[in-house]
C-alpha positions as CSV (number, residue, x, y, z in Angstrom):
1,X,-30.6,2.3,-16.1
2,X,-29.9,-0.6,-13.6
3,X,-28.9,0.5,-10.5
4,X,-26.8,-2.6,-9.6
5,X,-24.8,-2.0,-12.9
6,X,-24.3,1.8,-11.6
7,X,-23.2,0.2,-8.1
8,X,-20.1,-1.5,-9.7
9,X,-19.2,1.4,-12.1
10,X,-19.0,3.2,-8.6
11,X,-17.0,0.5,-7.3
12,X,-15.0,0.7,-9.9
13,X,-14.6,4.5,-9.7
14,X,-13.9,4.1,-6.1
15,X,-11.0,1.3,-6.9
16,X,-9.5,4.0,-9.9
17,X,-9.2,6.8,-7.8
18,X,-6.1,8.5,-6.2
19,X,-7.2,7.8,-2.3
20,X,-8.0,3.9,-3.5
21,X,-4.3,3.9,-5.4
22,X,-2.8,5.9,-2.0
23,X,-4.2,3.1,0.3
24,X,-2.8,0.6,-1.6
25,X,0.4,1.9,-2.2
26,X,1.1,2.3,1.6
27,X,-0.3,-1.1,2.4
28,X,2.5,-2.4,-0.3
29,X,5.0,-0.7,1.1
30,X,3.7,-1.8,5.1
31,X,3.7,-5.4,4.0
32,X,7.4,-5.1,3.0
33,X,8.3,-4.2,6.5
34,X,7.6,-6.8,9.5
35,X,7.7,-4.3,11.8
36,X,5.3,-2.4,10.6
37,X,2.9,-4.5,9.6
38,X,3.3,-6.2,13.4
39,X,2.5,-3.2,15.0
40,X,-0.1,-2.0,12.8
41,X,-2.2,-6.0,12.9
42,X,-1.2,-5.5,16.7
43,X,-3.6,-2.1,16.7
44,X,-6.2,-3.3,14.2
45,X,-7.0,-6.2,16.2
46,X,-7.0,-4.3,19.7
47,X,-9.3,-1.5,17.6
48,X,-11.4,-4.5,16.3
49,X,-11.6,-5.8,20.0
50,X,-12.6,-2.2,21.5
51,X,-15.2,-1.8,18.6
52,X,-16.9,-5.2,19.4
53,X,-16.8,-4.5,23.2
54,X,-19.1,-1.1,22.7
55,X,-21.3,-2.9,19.8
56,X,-22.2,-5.3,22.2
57,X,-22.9,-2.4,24.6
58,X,-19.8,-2.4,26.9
59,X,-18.0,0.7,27.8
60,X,-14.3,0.0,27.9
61,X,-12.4,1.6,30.4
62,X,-11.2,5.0,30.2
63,X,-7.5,3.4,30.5
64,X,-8.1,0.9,27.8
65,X,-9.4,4.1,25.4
66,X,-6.4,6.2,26.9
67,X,-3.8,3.2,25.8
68,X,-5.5,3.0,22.4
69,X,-5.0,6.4,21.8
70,X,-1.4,6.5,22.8
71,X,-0.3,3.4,20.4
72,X,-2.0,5.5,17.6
73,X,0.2,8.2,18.7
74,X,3.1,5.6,18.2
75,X,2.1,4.6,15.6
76,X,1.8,8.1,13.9
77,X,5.9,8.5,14.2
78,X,5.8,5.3,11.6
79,X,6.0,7.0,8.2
80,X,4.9,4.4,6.3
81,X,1.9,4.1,8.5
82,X,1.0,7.2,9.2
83,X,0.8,7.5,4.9
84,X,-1.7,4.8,5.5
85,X,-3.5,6.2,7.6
86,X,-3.4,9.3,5.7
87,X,-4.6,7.6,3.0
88,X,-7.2,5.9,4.6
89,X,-8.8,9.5,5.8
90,X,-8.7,10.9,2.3
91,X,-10.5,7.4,1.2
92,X,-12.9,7.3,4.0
93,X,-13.9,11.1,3.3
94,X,-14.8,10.0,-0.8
95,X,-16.7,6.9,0.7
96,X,-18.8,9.3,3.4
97,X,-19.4,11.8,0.5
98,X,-20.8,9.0,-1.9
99,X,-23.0,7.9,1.0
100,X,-24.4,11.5,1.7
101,X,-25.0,11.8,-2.0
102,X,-27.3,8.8,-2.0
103,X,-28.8,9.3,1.6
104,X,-29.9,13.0,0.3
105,X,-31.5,11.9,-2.6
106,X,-33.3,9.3,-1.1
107,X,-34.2,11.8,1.9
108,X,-36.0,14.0,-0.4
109,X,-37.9,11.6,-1.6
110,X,-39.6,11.6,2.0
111,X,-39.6,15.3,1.8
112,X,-41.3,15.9,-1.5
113,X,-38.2,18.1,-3.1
């Protein structure tokens, strides 16, 4: 068996399922309305901003956190995106449970199970 072989039939996998096929079909449906897909870029990048400012180890202001959390609520009345971001929960819960599969697995090895 070669594992790099396995890693793309999991990618693959990943891109067949119904959370891949949901995030894809709001995104579609996002990039047919400017709006949306304004305001959603607009909070991506500001998330990508705050993200950068603590990996670099910067706490941002409580405001700035306080204003993030408010356009999400915004953001949240937008049915299209709050299907994304929907979506993109379901998704990320399938990516975090492929991960724990693996990291367990290899754990044991350390543990002699």
């Amino acid at each position: 068996m070669n594992v790099i072989d396995k890693a793309h039939e999991l990618a693959r996998a990943i891109k067949e399922s119904s959370e891949f096929v949901d995030v894809s079909s709001a995104m579609r449906v996002i990039e047919g309305d400017p709006d949306s897909k304004a305001m959603l870029d607009n909070f991506r990048a500001k998330q990508v901003e705050l993200q950068q400012r603590m990996m670099s180890g910067e706490m941002p202001p409580q405001e700035d956190m306080e204003q993030m959390e408010k356009l999400f609520e915004v953001l949240n009345l937008n049915l299209a995106i709050r299907r994304l971001f929907e979506a993109e929960r379901r998704l990320s819960v399938v990516i975090e449970d492929v991960n724990k599969i693996i990291t367990d697995s290899l754990a044991q090895m350390y543990s002699g199970h």
